[in-house]
C-alpha positions as CSV (number, residue, x, y, z in Angstrom):
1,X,80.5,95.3,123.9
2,X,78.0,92.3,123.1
3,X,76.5,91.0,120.2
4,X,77.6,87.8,117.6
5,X,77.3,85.9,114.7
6,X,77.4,82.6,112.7
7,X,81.0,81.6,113.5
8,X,82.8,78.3,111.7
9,X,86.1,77.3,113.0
10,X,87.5,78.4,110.0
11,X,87.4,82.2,111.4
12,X,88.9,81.1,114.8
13,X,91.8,82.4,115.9
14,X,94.0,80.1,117.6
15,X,95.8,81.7,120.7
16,X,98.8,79.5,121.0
17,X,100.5,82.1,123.3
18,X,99.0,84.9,124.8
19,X,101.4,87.0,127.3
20,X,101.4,90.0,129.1
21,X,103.5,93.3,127.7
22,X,106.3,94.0,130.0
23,X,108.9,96.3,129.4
24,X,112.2,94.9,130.6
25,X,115.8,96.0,129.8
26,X,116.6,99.0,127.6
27,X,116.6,97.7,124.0
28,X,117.3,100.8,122.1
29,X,118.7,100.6,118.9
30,X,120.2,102.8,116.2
31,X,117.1,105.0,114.5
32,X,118.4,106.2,111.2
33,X,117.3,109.8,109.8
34,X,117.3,108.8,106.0
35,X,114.8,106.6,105.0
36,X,115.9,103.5,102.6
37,X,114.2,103.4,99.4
38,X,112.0,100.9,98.3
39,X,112.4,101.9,94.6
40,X,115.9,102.4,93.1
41,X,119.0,102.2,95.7
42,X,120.9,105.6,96.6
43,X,124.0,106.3,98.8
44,X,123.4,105.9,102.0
45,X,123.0,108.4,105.0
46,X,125.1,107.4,108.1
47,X,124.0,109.9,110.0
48,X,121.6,108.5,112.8
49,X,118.7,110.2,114.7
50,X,118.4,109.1,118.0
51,X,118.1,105.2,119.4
52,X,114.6,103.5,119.4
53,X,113.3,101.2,121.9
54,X,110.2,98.9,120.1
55,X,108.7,98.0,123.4
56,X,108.5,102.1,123.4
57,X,107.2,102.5,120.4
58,X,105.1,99.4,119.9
59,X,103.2,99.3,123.8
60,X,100.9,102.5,124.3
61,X,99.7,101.5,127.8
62,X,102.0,98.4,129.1
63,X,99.7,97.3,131.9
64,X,96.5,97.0,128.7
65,X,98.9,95.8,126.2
66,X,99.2,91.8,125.2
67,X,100.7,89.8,122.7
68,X,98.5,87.0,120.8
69,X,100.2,84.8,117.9
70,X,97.8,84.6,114.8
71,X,97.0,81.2,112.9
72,X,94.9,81.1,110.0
73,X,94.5,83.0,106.9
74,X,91.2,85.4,106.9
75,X,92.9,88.3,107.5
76,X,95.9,88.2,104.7
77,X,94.9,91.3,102.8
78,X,94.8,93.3,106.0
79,X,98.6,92.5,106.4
80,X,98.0,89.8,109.1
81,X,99.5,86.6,108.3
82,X,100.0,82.9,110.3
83,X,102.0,82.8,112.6
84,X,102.6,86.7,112.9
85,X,102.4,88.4,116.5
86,X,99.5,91.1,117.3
87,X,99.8,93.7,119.6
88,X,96.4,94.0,121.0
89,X,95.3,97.3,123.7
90,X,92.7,96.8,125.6
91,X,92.3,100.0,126.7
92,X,91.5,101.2,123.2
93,X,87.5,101.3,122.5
94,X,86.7,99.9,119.1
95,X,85.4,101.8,116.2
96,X,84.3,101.3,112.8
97,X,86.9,99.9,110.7
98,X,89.4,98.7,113.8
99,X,90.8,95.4,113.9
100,X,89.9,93.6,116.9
101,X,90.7,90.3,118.6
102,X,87.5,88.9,120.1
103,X,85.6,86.3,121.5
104,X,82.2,85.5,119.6
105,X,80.7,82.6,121.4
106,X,83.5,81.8,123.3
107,X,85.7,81.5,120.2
108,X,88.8,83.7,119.2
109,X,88.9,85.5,115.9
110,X,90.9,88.1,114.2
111,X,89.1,90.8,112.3
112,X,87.9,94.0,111.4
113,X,85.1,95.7,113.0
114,X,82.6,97.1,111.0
115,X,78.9,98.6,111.5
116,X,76.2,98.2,108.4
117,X,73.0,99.6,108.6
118,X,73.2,99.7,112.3
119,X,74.5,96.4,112.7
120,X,77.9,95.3,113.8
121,X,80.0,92.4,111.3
122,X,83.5,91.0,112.1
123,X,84.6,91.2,108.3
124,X,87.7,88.7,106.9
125,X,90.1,90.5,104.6
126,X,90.9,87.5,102.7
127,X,89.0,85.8,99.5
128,X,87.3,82.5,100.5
129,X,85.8,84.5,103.9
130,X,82.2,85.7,104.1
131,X,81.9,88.6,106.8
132,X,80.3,87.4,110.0
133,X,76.6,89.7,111.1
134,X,76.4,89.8,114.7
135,X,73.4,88.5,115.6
136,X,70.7,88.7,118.6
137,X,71.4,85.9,121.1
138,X,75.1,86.3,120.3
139,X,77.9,87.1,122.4
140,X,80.6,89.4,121.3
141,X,83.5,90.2,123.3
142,X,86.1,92.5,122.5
143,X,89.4,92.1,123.9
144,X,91.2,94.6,122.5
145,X,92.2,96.9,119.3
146,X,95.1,95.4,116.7
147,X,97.7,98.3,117.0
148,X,100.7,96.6,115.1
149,X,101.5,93.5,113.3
150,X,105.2,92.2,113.8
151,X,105.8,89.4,111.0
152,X,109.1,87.9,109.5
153,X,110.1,89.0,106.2
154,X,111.3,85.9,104.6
């Protein structure tokens, strides 16, 4: 995919460590049936489903799956947060609406993908961000589709 727009260093996102999914030693942990409520507490269910393995569940295709760590803001309201970990697949074509880590002008950014009009936009999901027209001339890269977001709950 290729195409651009005007991009200010405020929509860049900083890859301060890319790496390679692997899969390495069996990690599975203790899935529990009964889900925890986020609204008023009830007894609690010891019974447990099976055993769940995140790099299972998180990696579709290992060998297209990377890890990038975000830093900025533009993409708050989206759930993405700095300092949080993407897990990006390449082998995942973009659509309208995904969330996509790409290179515009030889620059990493974070956002959403969206066609107006006929015309593709990187959009910001945060206030204080103006969406990003890919324009003629520009190059737009796609390295892969956002599948999940791991952050710390602090």
């Amino acid at each position: 995919m290729s195409s651009s727009a005007s991009s200010g260093s405020n929509h860049a996102l900083i890859a301060t460590s890319v790496q390679t999914a692997r899969r390495g030693r069996e990690t599975s942990r203790p899935l529990y049936q009964s889900r925890v409520p986020a609204g008023f507490p009830s007894p609690a269910d010891d019974y447990v489903e099976t055993s769940l393995d995140l790099s299972e569940h998180l990696m579709g295709k290992k060998e297209a799956t990377f890890f990038v760590r975000v830093a900025g803001d533009s993409m708050t309201e989206a759930g993405i947060h700095d300092g949080d970990i993407l897990v990006v697949d390449r082998s995942v074509e973009p659509e309208d609406g995904s969330v996509v880590v790409a290179a515009l002008d030889g620059e990493l950014t974070v956002k959403r993908y969206e066609v107006r009009s006929g015309y593709p936009y990187l959009m910001p999901e945060a206030s204080g961000y103006d969406p990003i027209p890919i324009r003629d001339g520009q190059e737009l890269v796609v390295w892969g589709v956002v599948q999940h977001v791991v952050h710390e709950v602090s």
